[in-house]
C-alpha positions as CSV (number, residue, x, y, z in Angstrom):
1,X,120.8,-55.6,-119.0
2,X,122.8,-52.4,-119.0
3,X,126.7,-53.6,-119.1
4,X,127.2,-50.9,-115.7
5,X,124.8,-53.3,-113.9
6,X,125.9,-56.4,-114.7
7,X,129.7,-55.2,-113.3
8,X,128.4,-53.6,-110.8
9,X,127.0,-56.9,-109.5
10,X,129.8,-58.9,-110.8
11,X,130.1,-62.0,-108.1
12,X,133.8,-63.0,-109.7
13,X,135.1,-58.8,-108.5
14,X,133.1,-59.2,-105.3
15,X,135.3,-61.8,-104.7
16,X,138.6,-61.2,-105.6
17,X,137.5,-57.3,-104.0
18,X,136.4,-59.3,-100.8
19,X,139.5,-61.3,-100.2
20,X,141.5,-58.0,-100.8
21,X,139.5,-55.8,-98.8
22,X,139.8,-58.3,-95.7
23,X,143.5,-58.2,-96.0
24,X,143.5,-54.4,-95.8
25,X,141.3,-54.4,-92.6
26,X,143.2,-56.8,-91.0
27,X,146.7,-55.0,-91.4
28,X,145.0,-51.8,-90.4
29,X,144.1,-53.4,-87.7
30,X,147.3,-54.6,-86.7
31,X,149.2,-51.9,-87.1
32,X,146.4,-49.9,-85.2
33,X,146.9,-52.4,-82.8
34,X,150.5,-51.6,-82.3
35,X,150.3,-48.0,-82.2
36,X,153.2,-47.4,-84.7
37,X,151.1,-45.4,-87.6
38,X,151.8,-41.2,-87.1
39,X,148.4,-41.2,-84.4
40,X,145.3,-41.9,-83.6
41,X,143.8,-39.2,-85.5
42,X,145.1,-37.7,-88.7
43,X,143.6,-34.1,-88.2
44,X,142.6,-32.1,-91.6
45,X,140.2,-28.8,-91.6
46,X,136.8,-28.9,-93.0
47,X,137.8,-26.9,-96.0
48,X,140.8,-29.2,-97.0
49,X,138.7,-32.4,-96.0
50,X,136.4,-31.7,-98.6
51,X,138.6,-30.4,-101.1
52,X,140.6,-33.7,-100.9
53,X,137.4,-35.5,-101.2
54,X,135.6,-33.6,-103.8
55,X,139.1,-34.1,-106.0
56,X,139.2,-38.0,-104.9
57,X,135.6,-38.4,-106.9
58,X,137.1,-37.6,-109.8
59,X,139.5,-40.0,-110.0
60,X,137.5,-43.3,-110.3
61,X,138.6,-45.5,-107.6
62,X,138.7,-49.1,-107.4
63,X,137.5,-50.7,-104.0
64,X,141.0,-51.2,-102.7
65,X,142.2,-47.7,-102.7
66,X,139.4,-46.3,-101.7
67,X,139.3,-47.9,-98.5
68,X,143.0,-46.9,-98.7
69,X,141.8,-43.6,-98.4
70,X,138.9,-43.5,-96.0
71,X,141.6,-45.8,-93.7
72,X,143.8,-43.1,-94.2
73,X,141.9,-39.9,-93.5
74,X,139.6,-41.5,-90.4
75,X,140.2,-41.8,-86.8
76,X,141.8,-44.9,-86.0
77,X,140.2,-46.5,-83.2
78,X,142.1,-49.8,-82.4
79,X,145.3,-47.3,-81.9
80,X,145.9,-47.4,-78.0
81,X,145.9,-44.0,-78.3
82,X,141.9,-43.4,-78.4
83,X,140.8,-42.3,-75.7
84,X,138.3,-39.7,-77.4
85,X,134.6,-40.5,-77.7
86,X,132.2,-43.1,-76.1
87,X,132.8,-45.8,-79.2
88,X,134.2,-49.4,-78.8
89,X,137.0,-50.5,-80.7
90,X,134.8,-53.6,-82.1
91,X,135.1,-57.3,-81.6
92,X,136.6,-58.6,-85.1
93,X,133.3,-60.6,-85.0
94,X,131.1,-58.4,-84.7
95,X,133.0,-56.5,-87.5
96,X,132.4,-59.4,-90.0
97,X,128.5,-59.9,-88.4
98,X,128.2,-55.9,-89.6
99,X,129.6,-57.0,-93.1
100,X,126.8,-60.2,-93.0
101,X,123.5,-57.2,-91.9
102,X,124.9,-55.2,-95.3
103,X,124.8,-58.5,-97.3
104,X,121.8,-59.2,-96.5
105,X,119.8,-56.3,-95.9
106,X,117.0,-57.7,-94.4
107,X,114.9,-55.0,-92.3
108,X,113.5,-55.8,-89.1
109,X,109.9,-53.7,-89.4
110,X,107.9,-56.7,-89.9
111,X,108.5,-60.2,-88.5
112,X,108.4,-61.9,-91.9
113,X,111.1,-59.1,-93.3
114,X,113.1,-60.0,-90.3
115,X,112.7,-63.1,-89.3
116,X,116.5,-64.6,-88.2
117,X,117.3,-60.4,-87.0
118,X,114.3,-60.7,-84.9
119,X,115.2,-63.9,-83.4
120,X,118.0,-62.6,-82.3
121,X,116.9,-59.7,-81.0
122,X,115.0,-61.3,-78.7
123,X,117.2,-63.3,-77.8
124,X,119.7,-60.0,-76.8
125,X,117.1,-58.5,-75.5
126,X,115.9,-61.5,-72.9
127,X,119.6,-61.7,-72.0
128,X,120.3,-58.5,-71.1
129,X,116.8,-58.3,-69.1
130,X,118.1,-61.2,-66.8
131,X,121.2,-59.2,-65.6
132,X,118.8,-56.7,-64.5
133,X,117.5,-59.5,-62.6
134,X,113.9,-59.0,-64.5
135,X,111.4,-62.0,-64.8
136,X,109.8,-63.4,-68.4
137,X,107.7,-60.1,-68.2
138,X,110.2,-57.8,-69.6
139,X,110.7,-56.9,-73.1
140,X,112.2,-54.5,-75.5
141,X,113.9,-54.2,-79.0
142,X,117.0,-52.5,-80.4
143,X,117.6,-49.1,-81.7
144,X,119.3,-46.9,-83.9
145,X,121.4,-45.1,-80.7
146,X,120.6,-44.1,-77.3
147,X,118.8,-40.6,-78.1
148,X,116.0,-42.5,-79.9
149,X,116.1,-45.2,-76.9
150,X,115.6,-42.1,-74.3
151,X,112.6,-40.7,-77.0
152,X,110.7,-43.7,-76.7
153,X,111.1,-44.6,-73.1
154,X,110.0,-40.6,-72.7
155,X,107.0,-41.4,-75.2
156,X,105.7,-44.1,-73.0
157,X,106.1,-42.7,-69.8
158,X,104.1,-40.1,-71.3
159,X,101.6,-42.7,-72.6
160,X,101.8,-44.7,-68.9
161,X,102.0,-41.4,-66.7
162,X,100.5,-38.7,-68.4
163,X,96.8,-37.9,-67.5
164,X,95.7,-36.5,-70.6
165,X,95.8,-38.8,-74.1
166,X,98.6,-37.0,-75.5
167,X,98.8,-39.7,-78.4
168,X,95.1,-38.6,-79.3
169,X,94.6,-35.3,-77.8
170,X,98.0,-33.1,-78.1
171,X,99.9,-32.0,-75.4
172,X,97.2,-29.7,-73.4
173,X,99.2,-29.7,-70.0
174,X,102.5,-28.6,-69.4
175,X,104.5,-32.0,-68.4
176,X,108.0,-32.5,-67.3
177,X,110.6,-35.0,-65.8
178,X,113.1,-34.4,-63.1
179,X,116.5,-35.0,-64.2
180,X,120.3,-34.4,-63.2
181,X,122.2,-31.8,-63.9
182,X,124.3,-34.5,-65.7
183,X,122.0,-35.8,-67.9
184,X,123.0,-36.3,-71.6
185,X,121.3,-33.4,-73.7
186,X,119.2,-35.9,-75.4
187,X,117.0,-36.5,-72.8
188,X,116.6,-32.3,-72.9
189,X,115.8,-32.7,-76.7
190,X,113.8,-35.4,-76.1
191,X,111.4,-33.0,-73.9
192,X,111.5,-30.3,-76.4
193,X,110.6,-32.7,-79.4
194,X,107.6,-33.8,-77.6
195,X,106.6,-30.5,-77.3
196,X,107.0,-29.6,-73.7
197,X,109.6,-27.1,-74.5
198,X,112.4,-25.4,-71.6
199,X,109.8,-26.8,-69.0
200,X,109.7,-29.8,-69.5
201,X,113.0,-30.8,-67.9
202,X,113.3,-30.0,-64.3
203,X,116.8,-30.2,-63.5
204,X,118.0,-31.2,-59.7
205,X,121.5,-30.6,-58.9
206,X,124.1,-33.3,-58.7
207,X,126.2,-33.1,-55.3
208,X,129.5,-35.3,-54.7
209,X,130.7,-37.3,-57.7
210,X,128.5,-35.6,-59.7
211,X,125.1,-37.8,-58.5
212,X,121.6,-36.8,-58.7
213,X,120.8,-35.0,-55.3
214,X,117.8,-37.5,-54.5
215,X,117.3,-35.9,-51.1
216,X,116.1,-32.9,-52.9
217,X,113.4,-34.8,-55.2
218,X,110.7,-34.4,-52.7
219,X,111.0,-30.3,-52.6
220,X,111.7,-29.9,-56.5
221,X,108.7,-32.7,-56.9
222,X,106.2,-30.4,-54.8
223,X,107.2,-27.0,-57.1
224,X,106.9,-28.2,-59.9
225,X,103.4,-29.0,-59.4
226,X,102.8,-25.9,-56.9
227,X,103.9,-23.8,-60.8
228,X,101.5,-26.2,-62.4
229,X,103.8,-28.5,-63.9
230,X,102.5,-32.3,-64.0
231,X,105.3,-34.5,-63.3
232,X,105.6,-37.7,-64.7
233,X,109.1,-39.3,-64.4
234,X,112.6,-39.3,-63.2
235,X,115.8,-40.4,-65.1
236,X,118.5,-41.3,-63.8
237,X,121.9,-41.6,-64.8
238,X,124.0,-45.1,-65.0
239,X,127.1,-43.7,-66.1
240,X,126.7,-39.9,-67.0
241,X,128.2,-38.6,-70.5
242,X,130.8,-36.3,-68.8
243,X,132.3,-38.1,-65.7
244,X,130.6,-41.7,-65.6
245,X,128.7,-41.0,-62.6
246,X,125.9,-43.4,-61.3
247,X,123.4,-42.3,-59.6
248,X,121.2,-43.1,-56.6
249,X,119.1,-45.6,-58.3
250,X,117.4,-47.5,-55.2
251,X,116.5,-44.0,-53.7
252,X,115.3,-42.6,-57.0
253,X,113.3,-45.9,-57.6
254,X,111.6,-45.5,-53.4
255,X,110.5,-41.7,-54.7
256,X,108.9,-43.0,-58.3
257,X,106.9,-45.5,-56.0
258,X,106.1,-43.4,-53.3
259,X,104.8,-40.8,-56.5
260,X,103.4,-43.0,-59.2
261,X,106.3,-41.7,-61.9
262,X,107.9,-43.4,-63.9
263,X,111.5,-44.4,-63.2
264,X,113.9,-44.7,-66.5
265,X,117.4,-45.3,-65.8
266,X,119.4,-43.8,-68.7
267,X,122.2,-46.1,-68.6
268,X,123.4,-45.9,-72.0
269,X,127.3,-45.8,-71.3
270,X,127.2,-47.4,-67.6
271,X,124.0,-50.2,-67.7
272,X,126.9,-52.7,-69.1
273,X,128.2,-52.8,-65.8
274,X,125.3,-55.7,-65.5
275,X,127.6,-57.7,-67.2
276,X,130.4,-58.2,-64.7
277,X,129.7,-59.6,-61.4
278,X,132.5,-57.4,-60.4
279,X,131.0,-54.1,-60.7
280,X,126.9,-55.1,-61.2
281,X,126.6,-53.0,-57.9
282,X,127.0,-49.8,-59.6
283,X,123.6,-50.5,-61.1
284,X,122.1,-51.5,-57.7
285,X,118.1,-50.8,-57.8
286,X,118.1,-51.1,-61.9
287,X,115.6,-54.0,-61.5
288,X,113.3,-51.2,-60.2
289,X,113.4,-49.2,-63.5
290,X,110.4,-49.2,-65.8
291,X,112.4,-48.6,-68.4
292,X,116.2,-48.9,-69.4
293,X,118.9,-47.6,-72.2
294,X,122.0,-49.2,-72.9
295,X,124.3,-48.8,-75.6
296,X,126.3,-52.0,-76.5
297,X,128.4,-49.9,-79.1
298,X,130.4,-47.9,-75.8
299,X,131.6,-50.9,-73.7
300,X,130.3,-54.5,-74.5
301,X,132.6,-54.5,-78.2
302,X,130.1,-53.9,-80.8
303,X,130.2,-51.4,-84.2
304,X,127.3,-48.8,-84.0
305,X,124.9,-48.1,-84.2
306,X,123.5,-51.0,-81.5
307,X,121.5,-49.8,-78.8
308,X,118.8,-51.2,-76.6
309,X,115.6,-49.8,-74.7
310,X,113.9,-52.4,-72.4
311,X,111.0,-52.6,-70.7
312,X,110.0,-54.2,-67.1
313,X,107.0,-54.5,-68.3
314,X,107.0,-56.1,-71.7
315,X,103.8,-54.7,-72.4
316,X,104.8,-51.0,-72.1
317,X,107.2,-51.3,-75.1
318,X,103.6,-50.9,-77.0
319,X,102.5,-48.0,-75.4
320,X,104.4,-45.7,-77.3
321,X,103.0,-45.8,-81.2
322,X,99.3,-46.7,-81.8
323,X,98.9,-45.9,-85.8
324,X,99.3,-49.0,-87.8
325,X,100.0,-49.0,-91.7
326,X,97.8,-51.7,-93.1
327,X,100.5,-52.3,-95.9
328,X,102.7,-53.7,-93.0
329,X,100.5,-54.6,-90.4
330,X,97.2,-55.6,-92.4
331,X,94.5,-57.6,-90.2
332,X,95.8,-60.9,-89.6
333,X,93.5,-63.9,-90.6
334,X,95.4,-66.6,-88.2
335,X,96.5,-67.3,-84.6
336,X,99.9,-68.0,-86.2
337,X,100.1,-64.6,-88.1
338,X,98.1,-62.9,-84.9
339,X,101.3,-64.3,-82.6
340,X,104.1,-63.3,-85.3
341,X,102.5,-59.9,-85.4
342,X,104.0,-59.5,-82.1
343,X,107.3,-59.3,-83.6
344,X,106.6,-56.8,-85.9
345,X,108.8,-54.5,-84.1
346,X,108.1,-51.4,-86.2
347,X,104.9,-51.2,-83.9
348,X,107.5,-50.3,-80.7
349,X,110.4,-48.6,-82.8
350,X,110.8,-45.4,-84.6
351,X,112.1,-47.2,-87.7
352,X,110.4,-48.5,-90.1
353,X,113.1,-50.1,-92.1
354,X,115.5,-51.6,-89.4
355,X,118.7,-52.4,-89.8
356,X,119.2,-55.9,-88.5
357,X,121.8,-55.2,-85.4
358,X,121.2,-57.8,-83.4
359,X,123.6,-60.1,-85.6
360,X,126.2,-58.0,-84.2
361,X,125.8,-58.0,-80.7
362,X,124.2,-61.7,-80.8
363,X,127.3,-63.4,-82.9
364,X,129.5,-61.7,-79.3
365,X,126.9,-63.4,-77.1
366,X,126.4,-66.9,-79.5
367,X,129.8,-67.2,-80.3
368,X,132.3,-66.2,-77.2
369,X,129.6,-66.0,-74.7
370,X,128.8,-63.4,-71.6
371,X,131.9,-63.9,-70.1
372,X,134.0,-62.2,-73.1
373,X,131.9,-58.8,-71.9
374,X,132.5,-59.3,-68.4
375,X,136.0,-59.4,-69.1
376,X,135.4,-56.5,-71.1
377,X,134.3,-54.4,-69.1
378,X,136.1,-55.0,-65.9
379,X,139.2,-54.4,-67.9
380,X,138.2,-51.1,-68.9
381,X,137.2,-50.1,-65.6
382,X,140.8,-51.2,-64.1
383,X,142.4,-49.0,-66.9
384,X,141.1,-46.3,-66.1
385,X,141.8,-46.5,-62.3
386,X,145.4,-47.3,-63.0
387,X,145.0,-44.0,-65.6
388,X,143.7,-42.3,-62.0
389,X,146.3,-43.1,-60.2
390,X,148.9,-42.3,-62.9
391,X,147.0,-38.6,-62.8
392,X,147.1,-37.9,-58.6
393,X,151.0,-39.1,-58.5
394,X,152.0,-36.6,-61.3
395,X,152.9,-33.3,-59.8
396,X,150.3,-30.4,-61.5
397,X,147.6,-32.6,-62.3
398,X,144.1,-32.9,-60.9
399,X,141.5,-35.7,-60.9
400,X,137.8,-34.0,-61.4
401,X,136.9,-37.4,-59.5
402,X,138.1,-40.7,-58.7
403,X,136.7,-42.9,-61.4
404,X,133.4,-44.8,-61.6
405,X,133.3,-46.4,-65.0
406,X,135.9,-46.2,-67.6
407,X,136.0,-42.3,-67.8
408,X,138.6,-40.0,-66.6
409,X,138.5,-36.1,-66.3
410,X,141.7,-34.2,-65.4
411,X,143.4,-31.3,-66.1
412,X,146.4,-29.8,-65.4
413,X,147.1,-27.0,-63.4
414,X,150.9,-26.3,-62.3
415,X,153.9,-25.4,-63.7
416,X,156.7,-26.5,-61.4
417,X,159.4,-25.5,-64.0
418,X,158.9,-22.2,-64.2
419,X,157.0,-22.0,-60.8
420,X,153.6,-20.9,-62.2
421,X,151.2,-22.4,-60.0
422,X,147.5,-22.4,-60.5
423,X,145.7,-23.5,-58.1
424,X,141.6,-24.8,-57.7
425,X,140.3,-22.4,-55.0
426,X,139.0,-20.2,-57.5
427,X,141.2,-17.6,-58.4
428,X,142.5,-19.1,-61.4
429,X,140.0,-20.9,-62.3
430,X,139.3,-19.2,-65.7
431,X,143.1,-19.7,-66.6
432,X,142.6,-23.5,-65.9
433,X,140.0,-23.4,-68.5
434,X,141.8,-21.2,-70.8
435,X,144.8,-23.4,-70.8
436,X,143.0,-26.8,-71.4
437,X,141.0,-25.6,-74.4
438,X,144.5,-24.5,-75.9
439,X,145.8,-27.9,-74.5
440,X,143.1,-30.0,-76.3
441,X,143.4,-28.4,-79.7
442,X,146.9,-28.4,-79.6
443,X,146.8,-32.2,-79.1
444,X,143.8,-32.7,-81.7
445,X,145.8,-30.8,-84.5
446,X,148.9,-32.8,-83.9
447,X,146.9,-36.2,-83.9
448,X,149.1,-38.6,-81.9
449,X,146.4,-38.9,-78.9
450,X,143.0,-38.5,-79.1
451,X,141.1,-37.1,-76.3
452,X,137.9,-34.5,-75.9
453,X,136.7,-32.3,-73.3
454,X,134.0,-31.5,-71.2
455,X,132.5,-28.7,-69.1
456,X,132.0,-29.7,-65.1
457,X,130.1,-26.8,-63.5
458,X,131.3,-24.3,-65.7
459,X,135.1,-25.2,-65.7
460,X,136.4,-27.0,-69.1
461,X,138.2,-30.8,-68.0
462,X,139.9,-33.0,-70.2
463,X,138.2,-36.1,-70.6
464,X,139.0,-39.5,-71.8
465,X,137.0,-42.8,-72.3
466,X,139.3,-45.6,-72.0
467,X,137.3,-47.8,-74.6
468,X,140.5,-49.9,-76.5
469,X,141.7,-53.2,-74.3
470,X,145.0,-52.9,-75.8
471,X,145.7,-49.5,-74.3
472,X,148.2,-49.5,-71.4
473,X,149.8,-47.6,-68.8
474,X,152.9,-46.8,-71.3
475,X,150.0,-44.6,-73.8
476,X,148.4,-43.1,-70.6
477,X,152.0,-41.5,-69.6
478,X,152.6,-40.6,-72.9
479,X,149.5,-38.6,-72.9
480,X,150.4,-37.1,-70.0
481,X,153.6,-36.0,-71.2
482,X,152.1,-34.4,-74.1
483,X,149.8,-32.3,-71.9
484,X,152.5,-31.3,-69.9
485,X,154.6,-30.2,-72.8
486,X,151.8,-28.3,-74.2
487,X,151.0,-26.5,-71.2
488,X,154.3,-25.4,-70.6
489,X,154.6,-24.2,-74.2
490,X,151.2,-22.1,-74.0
491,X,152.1,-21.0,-70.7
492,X,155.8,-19.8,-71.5
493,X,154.0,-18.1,-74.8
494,X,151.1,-16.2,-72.7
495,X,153.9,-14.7,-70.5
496,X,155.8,-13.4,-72.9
């Protein structure tokens, strides 16, 4: 054997590179932890970023330094800081269950590849089910992010709903599904992938809190066919990307059954609430969905990629695919290997070769139980009320919303220093916006807090998703002095 291989696979420097590596992690994580590094995100330009990386190649790293360097030069989620993007500061756990999936690389296409992953992900699968109070019937599998989850629930509601074999056929008629203003974009490219194009989403408007208007459903519903668009579903939004909203899920769930649709609730970010008794009734009328996506990377402490698409009726998660490879599902020539083909989840999943993420989520579930995630998310959800209230007691700032999940959009919009005030009726709106794009790219490019934005009927918010347990109220105000101090700055500089 070639001398590169055999050191490549050398079990002695896996090891010794193990034991080291594990040390690093840990006092990143610590000091993370503690907030005392420089920020939460150490901010380089494209250009430089790969000219540092593009020079680092060259220099033949060991292991050791060059996690040194990705440490270095990556966001650093476990700061308290974070507040930017829908990702979980993960369980150490669930970390170490990651490391175990890349060990072993076991895929999760066929039952026999898979065999302890798809045990598992049954059994995270049946457990989640139950806090959406559905009975032995339901089923589902994990996936590779919430965009694919919202594909495939599309694909079989298109399967279920659709009155033309689109599988078989093509897509002869022009199909569509009602949707909030709100909804993520994926369900949008979800429509267009399918081939449905602009049409095929039929967007109702959101009213207070930014919720589906469900009382308009009937009228959109009786257009869209009256244009000759065949409706087939509704999606609605537990927890929407920009604010958190939840929508009307009982009264979407009454229109689906009064219409034959289908009823999906894309609950990707907010479905976790089904995890603490405390807040479950955000997701009131969930047992009614056909179909559900949940993300357990955004709340419930778990690395990504780990999502989940379930089904109330176990027997829909087949409708989607119907080809079969007879290299992986060849006839079966036993009631044993005709019942483990069941598990053969590549027949429900867009993967082929599946990672096997269940051993993350499941070692949360095995090893600390459900009440860990409860606690979870009940703790994130008082954050970011306390982050509310810290917001609508500050002179010049404005809540978009009180708070539903763990989401906060604000802005500020006074200057009581120098007495510029801008106000919300209107007139200034466009300065608002002007000021809190320079706002957010001020605080990006100096890297101490990390938060994003978002647009909220045509008006740009700041928006942060309090995701790390450890942050308090003492980060929150700090923020908030930033923004102020940066507003000021760009205000006093646009003046003169």
């Amino acid at each position: 054997m070639d001398t590169k291989l055999r050191e490549a696979y050398s079990v002695d420097k896996f090891r010794a590179s193990g034991h080291r590596i594990i040390d690093l992690l840990a006092d990143h994580l610590q000091q993370g932890l503690s907030g005392n590094q420089h920020g939460a995100l150490p901010w380089r330009s494209p250009e430089s970023a790969m000219q540092e990386w593009t020079d680092f190649a060259q220099t033949s790293p060991d292991i050791g330094t060059f996690f040194q360097r990705v440490l270095a030069g990556s966001v650093c989620i476990s700061d308290p800081r974070y507040m930017g993007h829908q990702v979980c500061l993960p369980a150490p756990d669930a970390m170490l269950a990651g490391l175990l999936v890349d060990y072993l690389n076991n895929g999760s296409g066929v039952y026999e590849m898979g065999m302890a992953g798809t045990a598992m992900e049954q059994f995270v699968i049946r457990q989640t089910a139950k806090l959406f109070a559905w009975n032995d019937a339901a089923d589902g599998f994990l996936t590779s992010g919430g965009t694919l989850a919202n594909l495939t629930a599309l694909l079989a509601a298109r399967s279920a709903k659709s009155s033309n074999n689109d599988w078989k056929n093509g897509t002869c008629k022009s199909l569509s599904v009602l949707v909030s203003d709100q909804a993520h974009y994926s369900v949008d490219r979800a429509a267009r992938i399918m081939g449905w194009g602009e049409a095929g989403i039929t967007r109702v408007p959101t009213g207070a809190n930014f919720r589906m208007r469900v009382d308009l459903l009937p009228e959109i519903f009786r257009n869209s066919r009256s244009e000759g668009r065949e409706i087939i579903a509704v999606v609605g939004c537990a927890g929407t990307t920009s604010t958190g909203s939840f929508d009307d899920l009982p009264g979407i769930a009454e229109f689906c059954a009064a219409n034959n649709l289908w009823f999906h609730v894309d609950g990707a970010h907010g479905a976790a609430v089904a995890f603490s008794r405390r807040h479950r009734s955000l997701v009131d009328g969930i047992a009614m969905a056909d179909s559900v996506t949940i993300d357990f990377h955004k709340m419930l402490m778990t690395p990504v990629l780990c999502s989940a698409l379930l089904f109330r009726n176990g027997q829909d998660s087949f409708r989607t695919f119907q080809l079969e490879a007879d290299y992986l599902f060849g006839e079966k020539q036993s009631p044993q290997a005709d019942c483990a083909a069941r598990y053969d989840l590549a027949k429900r999943t867009f993967e082929c070769t599946k990672a096997m993420m269940s051993a993350k989520i499941y070692s949360l579930m095995a090893i600390h139980g459900l009440p860990l995630l409860e606690a979870q998310v009940d703790h994130l959800h008082n954050l970011a009320n306390v982050f509310a209230k810290l917001i609508a007691n500050r002179p010049g700032f404005q809540l978009a919303m009180q708070p539903q999940s763990n989401i906060v959009c604000f802005r500020y919009v006074a200057n009581a220093t120098n007495g510029w005030l801008m106000n919300s009726q209107g007139c200034h709106e466009d300065a608002i916006s002007a000021l809190t794009l320079k706002v957010r790219q001020a605080l990006t490019q100096e890297g101490k807090h990390y938060i994003v934005q978002t647009k909220l009927r045509g008006q740009v918010w700041l928006r942060c998703v309090l995701t790390n347990p450890f942050t308090t109220s003492a980060e929150m105000e700090s923020l908030l002095d930033a923004i102020q101090q940066l507003a000021n700055k760009a205000m006093l500089a646009d003046k003169q």
